[in-house]
C-alpha positions as CSV (number, residue, x, y, z in Angstrom):
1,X,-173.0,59.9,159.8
2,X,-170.0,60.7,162.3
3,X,-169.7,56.7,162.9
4,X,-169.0,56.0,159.2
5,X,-166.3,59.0,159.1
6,X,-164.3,57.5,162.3
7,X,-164.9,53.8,160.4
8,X,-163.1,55.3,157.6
9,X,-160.1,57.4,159.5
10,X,-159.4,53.7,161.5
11,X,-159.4,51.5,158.6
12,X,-157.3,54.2,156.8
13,X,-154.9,54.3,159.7
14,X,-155.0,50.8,160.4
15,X,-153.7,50.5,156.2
16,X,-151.2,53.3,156.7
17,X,-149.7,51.4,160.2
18,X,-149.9,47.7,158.2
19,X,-147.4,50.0,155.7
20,X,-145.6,51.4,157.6
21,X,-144.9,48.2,159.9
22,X,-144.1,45.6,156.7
23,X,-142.1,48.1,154.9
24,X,-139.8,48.7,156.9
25,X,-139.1,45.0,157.7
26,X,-136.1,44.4,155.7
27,X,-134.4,47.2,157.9
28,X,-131.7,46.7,160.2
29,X,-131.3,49.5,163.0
30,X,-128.8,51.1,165.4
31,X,-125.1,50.2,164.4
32,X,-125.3,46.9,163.6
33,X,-126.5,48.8,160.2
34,X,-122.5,49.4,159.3
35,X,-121.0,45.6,159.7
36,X,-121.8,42.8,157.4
37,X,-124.8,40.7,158.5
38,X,-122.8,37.6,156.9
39,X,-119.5,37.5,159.3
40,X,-119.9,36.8,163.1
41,X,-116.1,36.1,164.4
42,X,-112.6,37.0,163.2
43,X,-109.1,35.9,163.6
44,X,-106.3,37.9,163.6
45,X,-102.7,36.7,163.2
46,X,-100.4,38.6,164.7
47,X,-99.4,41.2,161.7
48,X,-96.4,40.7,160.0
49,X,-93.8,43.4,160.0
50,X,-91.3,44.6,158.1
51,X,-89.8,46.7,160.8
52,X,-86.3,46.7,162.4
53,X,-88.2,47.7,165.5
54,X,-89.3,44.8,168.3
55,X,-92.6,44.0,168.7
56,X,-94.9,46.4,166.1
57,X,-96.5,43.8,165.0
58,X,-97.4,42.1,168.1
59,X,-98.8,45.9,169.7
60,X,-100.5,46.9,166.3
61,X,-102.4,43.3,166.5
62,X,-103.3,43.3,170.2
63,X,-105.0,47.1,169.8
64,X,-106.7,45.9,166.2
65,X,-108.1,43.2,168.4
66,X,-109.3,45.6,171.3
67,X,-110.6,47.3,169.1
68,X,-112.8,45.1,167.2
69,X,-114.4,43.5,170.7
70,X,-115.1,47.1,171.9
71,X,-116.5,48.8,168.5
72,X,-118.1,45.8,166.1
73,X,-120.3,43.3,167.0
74,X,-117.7,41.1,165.7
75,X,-115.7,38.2,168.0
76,X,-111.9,37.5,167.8
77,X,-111.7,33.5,167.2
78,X,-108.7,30.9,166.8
79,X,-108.4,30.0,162.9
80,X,-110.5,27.1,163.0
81,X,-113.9,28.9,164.6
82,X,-113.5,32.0,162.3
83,X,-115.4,32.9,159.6
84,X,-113.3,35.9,158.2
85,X,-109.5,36.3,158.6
86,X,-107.6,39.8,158.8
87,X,-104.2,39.8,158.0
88,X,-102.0,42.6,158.1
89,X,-98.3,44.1,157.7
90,X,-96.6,46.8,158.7
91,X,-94.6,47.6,155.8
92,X,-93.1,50.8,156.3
93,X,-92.0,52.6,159.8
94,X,-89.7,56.1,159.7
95,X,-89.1,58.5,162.6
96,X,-87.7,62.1,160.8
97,X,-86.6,65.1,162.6
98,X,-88.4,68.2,161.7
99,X,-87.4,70.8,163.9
100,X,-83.5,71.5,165.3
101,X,-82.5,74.0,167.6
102,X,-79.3,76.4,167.2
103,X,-77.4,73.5,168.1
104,X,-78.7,70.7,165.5
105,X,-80.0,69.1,168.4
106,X,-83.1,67.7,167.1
107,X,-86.5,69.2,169.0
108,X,-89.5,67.7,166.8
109,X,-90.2,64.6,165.0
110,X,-92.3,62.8,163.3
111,X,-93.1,59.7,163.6
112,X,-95.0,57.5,160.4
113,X,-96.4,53.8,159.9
114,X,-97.8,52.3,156.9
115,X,-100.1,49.0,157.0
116,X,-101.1,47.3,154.3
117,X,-104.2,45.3,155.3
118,X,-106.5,42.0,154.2
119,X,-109.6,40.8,155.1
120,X,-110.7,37.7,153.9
121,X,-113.9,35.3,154.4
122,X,-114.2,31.8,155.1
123,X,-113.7,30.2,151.4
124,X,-110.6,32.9,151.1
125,X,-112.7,35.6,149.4
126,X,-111.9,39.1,149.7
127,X,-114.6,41.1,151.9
128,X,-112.6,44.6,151.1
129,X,-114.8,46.1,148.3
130,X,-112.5,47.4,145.6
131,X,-115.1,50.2,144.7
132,X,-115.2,51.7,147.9
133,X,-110.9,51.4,148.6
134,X,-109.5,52.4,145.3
135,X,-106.0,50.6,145.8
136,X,-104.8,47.9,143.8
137,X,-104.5,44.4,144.3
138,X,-107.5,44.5,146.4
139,X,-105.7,45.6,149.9
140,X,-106.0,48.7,152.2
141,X,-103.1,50.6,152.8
142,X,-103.3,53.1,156.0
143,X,-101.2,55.2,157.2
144,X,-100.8,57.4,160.3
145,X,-98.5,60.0,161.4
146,X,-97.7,61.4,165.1
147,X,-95.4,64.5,166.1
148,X,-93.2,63.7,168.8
149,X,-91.9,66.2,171.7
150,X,-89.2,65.4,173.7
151,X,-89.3,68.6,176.0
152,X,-93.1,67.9,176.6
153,X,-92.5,64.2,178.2
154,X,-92.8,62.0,174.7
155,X,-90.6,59.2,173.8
156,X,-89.9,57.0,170.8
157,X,-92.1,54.4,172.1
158,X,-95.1,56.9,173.0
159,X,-95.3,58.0,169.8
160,X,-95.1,54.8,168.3
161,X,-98.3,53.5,170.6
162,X,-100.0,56.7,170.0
163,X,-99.1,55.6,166.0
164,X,-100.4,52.1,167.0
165,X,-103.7,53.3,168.6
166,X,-104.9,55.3,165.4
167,X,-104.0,52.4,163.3
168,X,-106.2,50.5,165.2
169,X,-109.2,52.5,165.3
170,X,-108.9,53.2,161.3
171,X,-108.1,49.2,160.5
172,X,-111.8,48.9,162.6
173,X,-113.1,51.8,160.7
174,X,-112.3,50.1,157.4
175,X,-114.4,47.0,158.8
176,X,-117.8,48.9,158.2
177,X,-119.9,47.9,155.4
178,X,-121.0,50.8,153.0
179,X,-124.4,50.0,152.5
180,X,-124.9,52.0,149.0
């Protein structure tokens, strides 16, 4: 009598495990669960910039890029290897005084930077999803904005890396797949 019970509690569990096991075996774990399965390598020009300041498009590129080796599982490629393309431009750059002291001597600024950004696939498709980046015309367009010290050790060109950095990190960001 005890025999036929255990018979039954393994065959049920052995059913429950065969589930368990082959339904879950579409899944994809850890955080390769946030990047598209479809897209191994990208190549990024070096973003365009509509800047009167040197070299913003050559710094914002070369952080984009460190950033996708270090936080995707994706690989920067030359043009012909890549399957995916991201293209970007700085469009808009400002630096604005926001605090004076008693002698209009200007104490704290701000410093902003707009980038309008475009990732496309092989065939020239556009990988952004429209419904989860409501902006027109299919593009992202992300902006960051540092406050700048002088008295505390900051310069222009600081703040302008420290812009560049968080660029970088939220151009990667927008990289991630929403999977619903």
């Amino acid at each position: 009598m005890f025999d036929r019970r255990y018979q039954c509690l393994a065959c049920l569990a052995w059913i429950a495990g065969l589930l368990i096991f082959t339904g879950c075996a579409g899944y994809r774990w850890g955080y390769q669960t946030l990047y598209r399965d479809d897209i191994r390598t990208v190549h990024v020009p070096i973003f365009e910039s509509d800047s009167f300041r040197r070299n913003l498009g050559e710094r914002l590129t070369e952080a984009v890029v460190k950033q996708i080796n270090l936080k995707t599982p994706y690989r920067v490629v030359t043009a012909d290897r890549a399957d995916s393309v991201l293209k970007g431009r700085i469009i808009s750059e400002s630096k604005n005084t926001t605090a004076e002291n008693e002698y209009d001597i200007p104490r704290i600024y701000e410093v902003d930077m707009i980038v309008d950004i475009k990732w496309y696939g092989a065939q020239g498709e556009l990988l952004s999803d429209a419904a989860t980046i409501p902006l027109q015309d299919f593009f992202m367009r992300i902006g960051v904005e540092e406050t700048m010290i002088p008295e505390s050790g900051q310069s222009v060109a600081t703040t302008f890396q420290a812009d560049i950095d968080e660029l970088a990190v939220q151009i990667v960001e927008q990289m991630e797949m929403i999977p619903w």
